[in-house]
N, C-alpha and C positions, 0 to 999 in steps of 0.2 A: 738648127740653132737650139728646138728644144730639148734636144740631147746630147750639145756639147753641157747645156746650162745642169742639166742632170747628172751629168757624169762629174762636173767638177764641185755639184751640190756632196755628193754623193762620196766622192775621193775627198773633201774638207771634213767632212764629217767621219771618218774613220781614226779610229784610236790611234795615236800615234806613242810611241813607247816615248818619248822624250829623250833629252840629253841628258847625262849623268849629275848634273846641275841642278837641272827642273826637278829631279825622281828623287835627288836628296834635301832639296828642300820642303818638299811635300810631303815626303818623309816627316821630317822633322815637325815640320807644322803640324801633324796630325799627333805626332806623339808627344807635344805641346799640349794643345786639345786635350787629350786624354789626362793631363794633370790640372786641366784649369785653366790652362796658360794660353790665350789667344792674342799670336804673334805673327810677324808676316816674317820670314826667314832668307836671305841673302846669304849663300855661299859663293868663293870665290873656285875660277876654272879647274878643273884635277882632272887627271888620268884616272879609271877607278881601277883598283890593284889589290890586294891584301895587301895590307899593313900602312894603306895611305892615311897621313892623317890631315882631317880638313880643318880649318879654324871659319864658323860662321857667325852670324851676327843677326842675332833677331831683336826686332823693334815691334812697337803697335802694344803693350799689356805694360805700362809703365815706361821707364829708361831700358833707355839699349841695351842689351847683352850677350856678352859670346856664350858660341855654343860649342863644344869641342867633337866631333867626330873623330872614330876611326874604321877603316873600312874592315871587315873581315873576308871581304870576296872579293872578286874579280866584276860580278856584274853590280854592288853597290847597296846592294839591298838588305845584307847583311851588314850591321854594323856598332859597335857600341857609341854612346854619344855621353856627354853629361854636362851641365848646366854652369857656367861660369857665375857662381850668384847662391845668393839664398831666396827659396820661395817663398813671398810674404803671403800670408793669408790676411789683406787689408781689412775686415769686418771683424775677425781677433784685434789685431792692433790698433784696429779705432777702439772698440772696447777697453783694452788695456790701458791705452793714451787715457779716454774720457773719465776713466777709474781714479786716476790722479789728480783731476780735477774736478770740481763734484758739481762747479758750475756750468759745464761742457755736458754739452747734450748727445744728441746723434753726428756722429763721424761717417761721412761717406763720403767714398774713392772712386772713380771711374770704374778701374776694374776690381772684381774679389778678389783676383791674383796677380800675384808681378812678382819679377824676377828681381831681386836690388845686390850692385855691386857695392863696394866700400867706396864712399861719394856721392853716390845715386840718391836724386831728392823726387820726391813724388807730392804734388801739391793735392791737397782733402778739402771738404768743405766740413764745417762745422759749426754748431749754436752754442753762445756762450751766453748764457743768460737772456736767451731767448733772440740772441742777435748773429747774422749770419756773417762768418769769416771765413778765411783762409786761414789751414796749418801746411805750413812746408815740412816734410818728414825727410830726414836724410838718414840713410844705411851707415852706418861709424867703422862698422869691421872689428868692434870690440867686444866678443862675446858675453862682458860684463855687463853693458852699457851699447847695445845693436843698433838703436836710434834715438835722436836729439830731434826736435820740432820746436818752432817755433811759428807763431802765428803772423802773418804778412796782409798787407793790403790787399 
């Protein structure tokens, strides 16, 4: 018995290459990481091939957002990807915000990064004359004019 319980201690415990699913999502998440961006990644089933292209979805660093993959190998590991979004740097943009109003204090965001689409609203806290609120910041997709806030119960 104590070496059926070792042997399957032993066989669980061994690296297992994953399915081309798992390897592209961890993938991803790490190379998320690597810009700041701490996100939990959802890709949908694929064959990995050259030239697949995947459409995934990471959540957990702000609002949702796609992530586009394409494979350049057969085994998956190779591949370009790029971010459906622009990277917000929220600790610039609380600054920026707070600069326009002279009564607004410190601005702080869950995360110092997130990915925001055109619609994408991200809720902040902030002091306005020494009183603590909410600003809901939404992405506009206007290069002129990026984002609109306004302040909420």
């Amino acid at each position: 018995m104590t070496r059926r319980l070792l042997l399957v201690v032993v066989l669980a415990s061994c690296r297992r290459e994953g399915d081309p699913v798992e390897r592209l999502e961890s993938s991803l998440r790490h190379r998320l990481e690597k810009r700041g961006i701490i996100a939990q990644v959802k890709c949908p089933a694929f064959e990995p091939a050259p030239g697949v292209a995947v459409a995934c979805t990471a959540t957990g660093a702000g609002p949702e957002f796609p992530v586009d993959v394409t494979l350049r190998d057969a085994s998956g590991t190779a591949l370009d990807w790029k971010i459906r979004g622009t990277v917000v740097d929220t600790r610039q943009l609380g600054r920026d915000i707070a600069a326009q109003r002279r009564s607004w204090g410190v601005l702080g965001c869950d995360h110092p990064r997130v990915v925001m689409t055109p619609g994408a609203t991200i809720t902040c806290a902030l002091f306005d004359d020494g009183k603590a609120q909410h600003l809901a910041i939404t992405a506009t997709g206007d290069p002129a004019r990026p984002f609109r806030w306004n302040v909420v119960p």
